[in-house]
C-alpha positions in Angstrom: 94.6 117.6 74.5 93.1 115.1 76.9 95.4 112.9 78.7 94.7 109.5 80.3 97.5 108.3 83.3 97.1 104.6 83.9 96.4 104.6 87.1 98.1 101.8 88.8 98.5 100.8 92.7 101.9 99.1 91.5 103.4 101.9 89.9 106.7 103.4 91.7 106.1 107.0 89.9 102.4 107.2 89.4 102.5 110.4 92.0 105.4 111.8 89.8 103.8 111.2 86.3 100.3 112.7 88.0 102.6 115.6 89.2 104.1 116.0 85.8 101.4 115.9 84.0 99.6 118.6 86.0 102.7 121.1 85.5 102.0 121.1 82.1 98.4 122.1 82.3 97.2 119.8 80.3 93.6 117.8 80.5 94.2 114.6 82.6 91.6 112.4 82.5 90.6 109.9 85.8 89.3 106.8 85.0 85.4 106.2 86.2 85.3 102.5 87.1 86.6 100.9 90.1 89.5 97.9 89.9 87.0 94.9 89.6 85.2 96.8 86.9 88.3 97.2 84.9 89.4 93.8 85.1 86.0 92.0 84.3 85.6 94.7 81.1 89.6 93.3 80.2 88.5 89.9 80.9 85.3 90.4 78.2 87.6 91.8 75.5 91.3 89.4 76.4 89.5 86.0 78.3 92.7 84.6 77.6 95.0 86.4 78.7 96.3 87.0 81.9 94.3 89.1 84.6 97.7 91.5 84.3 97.1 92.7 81.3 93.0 92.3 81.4 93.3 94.8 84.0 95.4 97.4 82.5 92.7 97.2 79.1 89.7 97.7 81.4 91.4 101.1 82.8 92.1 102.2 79.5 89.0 101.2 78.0 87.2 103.4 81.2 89.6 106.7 80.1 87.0 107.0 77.1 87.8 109.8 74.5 91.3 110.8 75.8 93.9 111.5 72.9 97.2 110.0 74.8 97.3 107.5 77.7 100.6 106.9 79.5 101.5 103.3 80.5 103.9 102.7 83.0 106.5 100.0 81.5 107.0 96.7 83.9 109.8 95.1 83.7 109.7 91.7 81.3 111.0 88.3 81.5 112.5 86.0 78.8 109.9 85.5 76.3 107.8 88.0 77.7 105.9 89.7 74.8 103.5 91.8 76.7 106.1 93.8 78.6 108.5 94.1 76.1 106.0 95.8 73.7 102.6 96.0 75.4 102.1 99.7 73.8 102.5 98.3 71.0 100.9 94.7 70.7 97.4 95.9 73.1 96.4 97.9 69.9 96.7 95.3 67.6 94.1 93.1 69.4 92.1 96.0 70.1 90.9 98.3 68.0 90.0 102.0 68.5 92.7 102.7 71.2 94.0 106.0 71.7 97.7 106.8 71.5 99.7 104.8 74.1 102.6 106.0 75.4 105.2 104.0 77.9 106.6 105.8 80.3 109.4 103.8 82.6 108.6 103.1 86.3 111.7 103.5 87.7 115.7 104.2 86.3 117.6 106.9 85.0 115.9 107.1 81.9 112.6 108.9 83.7 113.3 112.4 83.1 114.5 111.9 79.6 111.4 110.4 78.7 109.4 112.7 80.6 111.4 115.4 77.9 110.4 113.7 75.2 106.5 113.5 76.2 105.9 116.8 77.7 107.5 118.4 74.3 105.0 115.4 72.6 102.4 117.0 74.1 102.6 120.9 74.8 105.7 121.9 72.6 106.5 123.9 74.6 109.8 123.6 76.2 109.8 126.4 78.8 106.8 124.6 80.0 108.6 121.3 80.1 111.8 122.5 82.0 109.2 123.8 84.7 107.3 120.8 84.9 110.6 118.5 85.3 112.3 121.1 88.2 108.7 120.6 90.0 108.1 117.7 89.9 111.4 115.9 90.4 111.6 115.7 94.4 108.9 113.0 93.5 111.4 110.8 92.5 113.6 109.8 94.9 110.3 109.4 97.6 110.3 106.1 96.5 113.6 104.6 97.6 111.8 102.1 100.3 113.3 100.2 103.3 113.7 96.4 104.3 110.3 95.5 105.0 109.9 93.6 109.2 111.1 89.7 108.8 109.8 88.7 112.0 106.4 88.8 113.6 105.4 87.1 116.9 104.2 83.6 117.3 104.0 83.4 113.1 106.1 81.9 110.6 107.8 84.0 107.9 107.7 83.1 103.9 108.5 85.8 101.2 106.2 86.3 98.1 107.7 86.5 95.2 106.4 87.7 91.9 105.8 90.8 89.2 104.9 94.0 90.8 102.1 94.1 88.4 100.6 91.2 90.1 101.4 91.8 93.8 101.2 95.7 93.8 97.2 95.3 92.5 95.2 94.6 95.7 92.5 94.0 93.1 94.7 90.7 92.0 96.7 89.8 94.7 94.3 91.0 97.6 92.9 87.4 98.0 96.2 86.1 98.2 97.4 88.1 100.6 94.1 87.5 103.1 94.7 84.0 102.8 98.2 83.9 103.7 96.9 86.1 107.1 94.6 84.1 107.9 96.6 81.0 107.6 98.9 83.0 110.4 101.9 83.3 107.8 104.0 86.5 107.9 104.5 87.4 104.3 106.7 89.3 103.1 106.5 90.5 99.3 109.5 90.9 97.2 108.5 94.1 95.4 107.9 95.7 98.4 112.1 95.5 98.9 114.0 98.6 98.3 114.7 98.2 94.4 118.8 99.0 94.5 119.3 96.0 97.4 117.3 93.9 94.8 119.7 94.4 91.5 122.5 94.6 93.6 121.7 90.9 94.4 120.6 89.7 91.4 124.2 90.5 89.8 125.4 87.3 92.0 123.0 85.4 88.7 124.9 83.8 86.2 124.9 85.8 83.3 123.0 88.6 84.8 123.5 91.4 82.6 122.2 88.9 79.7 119.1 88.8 81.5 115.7 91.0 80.7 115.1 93.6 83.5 112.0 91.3 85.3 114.0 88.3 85.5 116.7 89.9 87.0 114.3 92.0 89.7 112.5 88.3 90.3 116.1 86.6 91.2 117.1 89.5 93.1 114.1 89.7 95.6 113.7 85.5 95.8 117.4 85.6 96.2 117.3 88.3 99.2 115.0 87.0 101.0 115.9 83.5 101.1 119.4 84.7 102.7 117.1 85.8 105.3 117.2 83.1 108.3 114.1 84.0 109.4 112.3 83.3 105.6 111.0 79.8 105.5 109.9 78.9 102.5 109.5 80.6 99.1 105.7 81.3 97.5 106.5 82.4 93.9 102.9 83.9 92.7 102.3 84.1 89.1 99.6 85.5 87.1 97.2 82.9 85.6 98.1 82.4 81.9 101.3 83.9 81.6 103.7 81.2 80.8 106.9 83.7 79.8 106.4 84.4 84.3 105.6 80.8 85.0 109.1 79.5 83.2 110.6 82.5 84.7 110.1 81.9 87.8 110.4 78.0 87.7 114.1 78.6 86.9 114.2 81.0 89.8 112.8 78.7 92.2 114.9 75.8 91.2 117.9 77.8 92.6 116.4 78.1 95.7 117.4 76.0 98.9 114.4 76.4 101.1 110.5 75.2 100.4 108.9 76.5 97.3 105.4 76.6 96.4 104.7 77.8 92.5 101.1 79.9 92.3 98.7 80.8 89.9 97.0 83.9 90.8 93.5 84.8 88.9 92.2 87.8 89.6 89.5 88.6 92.5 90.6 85.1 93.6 90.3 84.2 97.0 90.8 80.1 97.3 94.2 78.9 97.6 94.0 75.3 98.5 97.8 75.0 98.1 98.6 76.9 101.0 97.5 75.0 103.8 99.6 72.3 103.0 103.0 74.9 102.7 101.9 76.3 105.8 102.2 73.1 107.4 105.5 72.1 105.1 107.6 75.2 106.8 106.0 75.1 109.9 107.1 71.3 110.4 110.6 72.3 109.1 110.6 75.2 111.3 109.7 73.2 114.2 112.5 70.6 113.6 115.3 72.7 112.9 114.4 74.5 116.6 114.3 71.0 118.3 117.9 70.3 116.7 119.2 73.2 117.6 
């Protein structure tokens, strides 16, 4: 059986779903395209849809003839069709897909499911067992500290948006060059360590009503804006996706510092926008030293 691994520079467990997948000895395919290829092939077959999920069909699309491909699951927002069933609504658009099986990114579901798809695909259970004891150390590497606040002579603003987006240098590599060379220290909220994030998001009205993303969103805008030395709030979204864009609008409303809502397209590397936030936070920054 050959077996295709999305291969995604967001994913928290890619290296443990890699070292699964090779403890059960079975084919895994590499994709043979780099990032930009993938997204423009996506972009030919979904043009209106966001660069996301464009993205994640052009890497399947380069597996070719592989019977299975494993998708790491993102955690959706309110309204948010794709991640709530992107396994099972990307066939539907596209014909001739192999299998697609979602595999969760992070939680305490991860070895449960990881059961369930190595007996899927070897039944073999004494296989399986071996494959989970090896390849568990993998995941708790992925626990992740605070991330520097402070950089010299530079002002700080956190980034907020889906991991999807921000983890994909491929979509959010333009961003994050412009915000350097506009002299902004950014800090990105999946880049916080995930527990500190829910743990904060529970302080959200209704919080256990809310879908997973939402809830990781609030929690890392939330953090970081309790930080004294975050200025402003940059919520990045990806262009076309208006379940993230109404997301995040509520989130930002409950801010109480500067916020700036993005669309991010991918390979994009204008953002007019951010010149005049840069000067909004730097202003404010200024003033609130002079008072002080």
């Amino acid at each position: 059986m050959k077996v295709g691994l999305l291969n995604s520079g967001a994913a928290r467990l890619g290296a443990y779903w890699a070292a699964f997948l090779r403890e059960l000895e079975v084919e895994v395919v590499p994709g043979a395209i780099t990032d930009a290829e993938a997204l423009e092939i996506g972009g030919q077959s979904l043009p209106g849809e966001s660069p996301v999920v464009q993205l994640a069909l052009g890497r399947i699309l380069a597996l070719g003839r592989v019977d299975v491909v494993l998708v790491p699951q993102w955690p959706a927002v309110s309204g948010d069709a794709w991640n709530e069933a992107f396994t099972d609504l990307l066939p539907r658009r596209i014909s001739g897909l192999p299998t697609l099986i979602p595999v969760p990114d992070a939680g305490e579901q991860v070895e449960a499911v990881a059961t369930e798809v190595g007996l899927r695909l070897t039944r073999n259970a004494g296989l399986v067992r071996r494959a989970l004891e090896r390849a568990r150390i993998l995941l708790n590497r992925n626990k992740g500290e605070m991330p520097a606040l402070n950089r010299a002579s530079q002002v700080t603003v956190a980034v907020i948006g889906p991991r999807a987006l921000l983890g994909e240098d491929v979509l959010s590599g333009g961003l994050r060059q412009a915000l350097e060379g506009l002299g902004l220290h950014a800090v990105y909220g999946p880049e916080l360590p995930l527990a500190e994030t829910l743990q904060r998001a529970e302080r959200l009205e209704n919080a256990a009503k809310l879908p997973a993303g939402e809830r990781e969103l609030f929690g890392s805008a939330s953090l970081l804006a309790g930080k004294s030395a975050v200025k402003g709030l940059i919520f990045a979204l990806p262009l076309h996706d208006g379940a993230t864009r109404a997301a995040l609008t509520r989130i930002a409303g409950k801010m109480h510092k500067p916020t700036l809502l993005l669309d991010v397209a991918g390979g994009q590397a204008d953002f007019p926008e951010l010149e005049a936030f840069r000067d909004q936070v730097t202003l404010r920054t200024s003033t609130v030293e002079s008072e002080a």
